[in-house]
N, C-alpha and C positions, 0 to 999 in steps of 0.2 A: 759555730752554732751547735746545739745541742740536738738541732729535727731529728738527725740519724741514729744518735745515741737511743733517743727517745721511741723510735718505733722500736728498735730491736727490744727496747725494755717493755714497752705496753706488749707487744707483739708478739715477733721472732725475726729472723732475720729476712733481708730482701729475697736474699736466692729464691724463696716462695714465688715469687712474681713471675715464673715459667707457669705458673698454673696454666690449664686449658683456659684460651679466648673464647669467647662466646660471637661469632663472628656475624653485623649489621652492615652490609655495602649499603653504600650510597651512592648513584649514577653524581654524574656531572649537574647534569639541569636539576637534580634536587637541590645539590649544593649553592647554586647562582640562585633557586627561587628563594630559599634559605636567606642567602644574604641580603633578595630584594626585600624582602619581609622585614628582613631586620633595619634596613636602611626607611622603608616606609614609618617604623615605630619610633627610630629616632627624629625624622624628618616632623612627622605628625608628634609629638611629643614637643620640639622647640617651636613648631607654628602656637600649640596649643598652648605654652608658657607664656608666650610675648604678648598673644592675644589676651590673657589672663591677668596679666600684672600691671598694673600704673607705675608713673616714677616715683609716687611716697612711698608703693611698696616693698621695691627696693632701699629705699634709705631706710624705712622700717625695719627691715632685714638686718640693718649694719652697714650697708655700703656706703663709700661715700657720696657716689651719685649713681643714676641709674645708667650713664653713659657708658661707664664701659660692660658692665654686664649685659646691657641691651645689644652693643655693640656685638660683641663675641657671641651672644646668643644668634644672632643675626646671622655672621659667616658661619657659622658650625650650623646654620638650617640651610643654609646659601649650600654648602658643602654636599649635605643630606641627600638634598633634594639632585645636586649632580647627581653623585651616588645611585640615588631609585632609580633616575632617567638612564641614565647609562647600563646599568644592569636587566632595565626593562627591554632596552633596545636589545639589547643580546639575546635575552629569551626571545624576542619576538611573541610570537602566541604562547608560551608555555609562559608568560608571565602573570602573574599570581593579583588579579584586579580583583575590588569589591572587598577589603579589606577596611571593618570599622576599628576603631579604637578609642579608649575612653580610660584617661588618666586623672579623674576626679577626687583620686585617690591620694595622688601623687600633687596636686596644683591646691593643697589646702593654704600653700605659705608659700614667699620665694626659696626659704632657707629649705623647707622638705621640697621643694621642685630641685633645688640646687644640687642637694643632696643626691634623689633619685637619678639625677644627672650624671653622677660620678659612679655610678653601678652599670647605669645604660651604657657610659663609655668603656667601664671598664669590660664588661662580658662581650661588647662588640671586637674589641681587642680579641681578647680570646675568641670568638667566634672566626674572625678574622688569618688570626693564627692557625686554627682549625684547617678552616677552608684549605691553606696552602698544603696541608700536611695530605689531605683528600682528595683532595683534586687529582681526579685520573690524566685529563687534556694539562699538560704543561703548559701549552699556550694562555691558557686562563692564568698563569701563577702572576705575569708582570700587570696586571689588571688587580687579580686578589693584594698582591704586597704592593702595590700602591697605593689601595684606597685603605688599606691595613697602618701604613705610618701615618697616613691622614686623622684619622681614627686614636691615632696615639698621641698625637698634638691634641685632638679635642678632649681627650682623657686630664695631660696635665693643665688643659685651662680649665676643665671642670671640677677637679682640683682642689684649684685655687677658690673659685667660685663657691665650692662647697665647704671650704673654710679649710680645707685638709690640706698634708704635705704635697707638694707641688710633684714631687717624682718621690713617692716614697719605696719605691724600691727597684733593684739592679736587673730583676724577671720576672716576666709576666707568664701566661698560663697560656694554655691550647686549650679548648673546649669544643665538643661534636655538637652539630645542628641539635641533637635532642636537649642536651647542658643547657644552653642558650635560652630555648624555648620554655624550657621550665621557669627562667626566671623572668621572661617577657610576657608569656603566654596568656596570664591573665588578666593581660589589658589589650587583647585582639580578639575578633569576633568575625567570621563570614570567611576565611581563606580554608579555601581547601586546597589540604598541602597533604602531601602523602607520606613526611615526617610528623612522627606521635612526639609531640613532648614527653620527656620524662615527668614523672610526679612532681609537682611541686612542694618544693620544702619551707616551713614556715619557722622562725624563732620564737617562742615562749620566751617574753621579759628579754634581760639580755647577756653579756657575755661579761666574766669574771675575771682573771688567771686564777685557776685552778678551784674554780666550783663548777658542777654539773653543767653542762648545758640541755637546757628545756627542748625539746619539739613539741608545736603546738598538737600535730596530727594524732590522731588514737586511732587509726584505721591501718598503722602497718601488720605487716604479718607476724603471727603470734605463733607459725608452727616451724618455728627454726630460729636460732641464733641469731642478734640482728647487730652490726657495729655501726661507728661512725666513724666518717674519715676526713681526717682536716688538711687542704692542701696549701701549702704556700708557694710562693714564688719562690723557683729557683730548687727548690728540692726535687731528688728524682721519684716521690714518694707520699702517700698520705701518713698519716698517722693515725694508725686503724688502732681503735676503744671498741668495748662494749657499748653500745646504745645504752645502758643503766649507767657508766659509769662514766660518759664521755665529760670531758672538761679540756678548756683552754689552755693548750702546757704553757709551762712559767718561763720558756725562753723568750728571749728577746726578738722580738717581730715587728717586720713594720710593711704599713702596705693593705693591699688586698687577700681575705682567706675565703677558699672554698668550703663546706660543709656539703658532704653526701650520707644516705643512710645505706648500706650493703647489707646483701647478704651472703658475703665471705669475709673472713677475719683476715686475708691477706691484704697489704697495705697495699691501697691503690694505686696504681700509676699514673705520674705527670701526664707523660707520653700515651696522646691518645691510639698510635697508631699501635702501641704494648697496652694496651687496659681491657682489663677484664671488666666492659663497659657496660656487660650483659647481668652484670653481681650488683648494678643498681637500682635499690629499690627508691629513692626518690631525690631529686636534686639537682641542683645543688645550692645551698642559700650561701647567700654572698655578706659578708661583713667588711670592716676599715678599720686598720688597729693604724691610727695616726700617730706615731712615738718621736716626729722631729717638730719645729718649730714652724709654722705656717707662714713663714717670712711674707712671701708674694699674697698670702689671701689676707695677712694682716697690715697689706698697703692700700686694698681694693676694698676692703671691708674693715674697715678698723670694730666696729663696735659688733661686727657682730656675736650673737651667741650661740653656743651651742648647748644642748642638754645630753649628753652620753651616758649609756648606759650602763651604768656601776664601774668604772674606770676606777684600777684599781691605783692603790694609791704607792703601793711598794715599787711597782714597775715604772711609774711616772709616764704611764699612754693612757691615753683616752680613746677607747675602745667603741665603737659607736656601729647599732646595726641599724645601716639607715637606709635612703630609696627604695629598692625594689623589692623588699622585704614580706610582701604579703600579709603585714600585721594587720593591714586594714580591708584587704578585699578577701572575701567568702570564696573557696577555692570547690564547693560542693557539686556545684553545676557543668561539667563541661564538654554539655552534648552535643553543642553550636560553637564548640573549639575545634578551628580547624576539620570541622563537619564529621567528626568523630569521639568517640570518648575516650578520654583517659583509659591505659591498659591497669 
């Protein structure tokens, strides 16, 4: 691949990445309510699908019948719902009750639910991944990486489901309790949780090889230098741009990317337990550069379509920024988030 050539060339080199950390502990019990939290948004997100959809809306969709996507939606809420209960049980009292949620955003269609599906699995992954790397009590780790492969099987059937490659790539990401929340956050309402999500990041329009990319926000800061940083799987590394001049590089990717906006030019680090996590000013928005053949989604959905956002034609991917994406929910309010507001 080209990633590493490519930072040293936008950039400078890695050895940068000693910079000073900006150092956020997280106790144990924030980390377990974290992940109750997150296993409530997916548990409450597949009640709220199934409840939502008929079977012509699925064949509407492209599937061939509604049976197996009803099917799968089913065990992967069957799962969820372990999940909360099991992690509720642990906290005992420090579990995080009275949590609303409201994905009306995300249930306009089966194919945007499908879709937003394959964001919620994929950041729970990474969330998941997170957790092991934090987690002060080891004891907690054979509980975290269990319900973490779990989690990775609902990813590649969501997948499929969402039209995309079934395992489109070799590595996945770690992401901190704040990462996560930014890209959930704005479909929860009444938990108070003593983790502030990061900013949330939005996409303007969508994503090119090598044209600009848009951020919708106009409220970042204007008294310093601002980048952006794109992370993929498997690199040790973002690819830190100027915020004017950020774009999509022209290698070949496939899979899940991250998007953060900083406020240091040094290329951010995979490794969250190395990141200068404190140089984030909002994010992270998540995209799917699909570039293999959807074999399995095009057995289970023959007709369905997709509309991708400027898929470029030189590269032969279809580039698509879809579910959690915040294009359609107003992110100005967030005084009744998590019972505090936005830093």
């Amino acid at each position: 691949m080209l990633w590493t050539t490519l930072i040293a060339a936008f950039v400078f080199p890695v050895v940068s990445l000693a910079a000073p950390l900006v150092r956020r502990e997280l106790e144990d019990t924030q980390l377990l309510q974290f992940l109750n939290v997150l296993e409530q948004v997916e548990s409450n997100f597949y009640k709220q699908t199934l409840a939502k959809f008929k079977d012509d809306d699925y064949v509407n969709a492209g599937f061939s019948d509604a049976a197996v996507p009803k099917k799968l939606l089913q065990d992967i809420l069957n799962d969820e719902n372990a999940h909360t209960s099991f992690l509720a049980d642990g906290l005992q009292g420090a579990a995080l009750r009275g949590c609303s949620f409201n994905f009306k955003h995300l249930l306009t269609d089966v194919r945007v639910a499908m879709e937003a599906a394959r964001v919620l699995e994929q950041v729970s992954v990474a969330g998941y991944i997170g957790a092991g790397l934090l987690v002060e009590d080891k004891n907690f780790l054979l509980a975290i990486t269990s319900m973490l492969t779990n989690e990775a099987r609902h990813e590649s059937a969501m997948n499929v489901l969402g039209g995309g490659t079934s395992v489109p790539q070799a590595f996945d990401f770690a992401l901190r309790p704040e990462q996560v929340l930014s890209v959930i956050s704005p479909y929860i309402s009444g938990c108070q949780m003593d983790t502030t999500p990061n900013k949330s990041l939005k996409l303007e329009g969508g994503l090119e090889s090598g044209k600009i990319i848009k951020f919708a926000q106009a409220d970042f800061p204007t008294d310093r230098p601002l980048f952006c940083q794109i992370l993929v799987g498997g690199e040790p590394a973002g690819l830190s741009q100027p915020l004017e001049t950020c774009s999509l590089p022209v290698d070949k990717i496939s899979g899940p990317i991250y998007m953060y906006i900083t406020d240091d030019a040094a290329p951010l680090a995979a490794n969250i337990l190395n990141q200068n996590f404190g140089s984030i000013i909002a994010g992270p928005a998540v995209a799917f550069v699909d570039d293999g053949e959807a074999v399995l989604s095009q057995v289970v959905a023959p007709q369905m379509k997709h509309e991708p956002f400027a898929a470029p034609e030189s590269m032969g991917e279809e580039i698509k920024v879809i579910g959690i994406s915040h294009a359609q929910q107003p992110l100005d309010d967030f005084d009744n988030l998590f019972g505090k507001k936005q830093k």
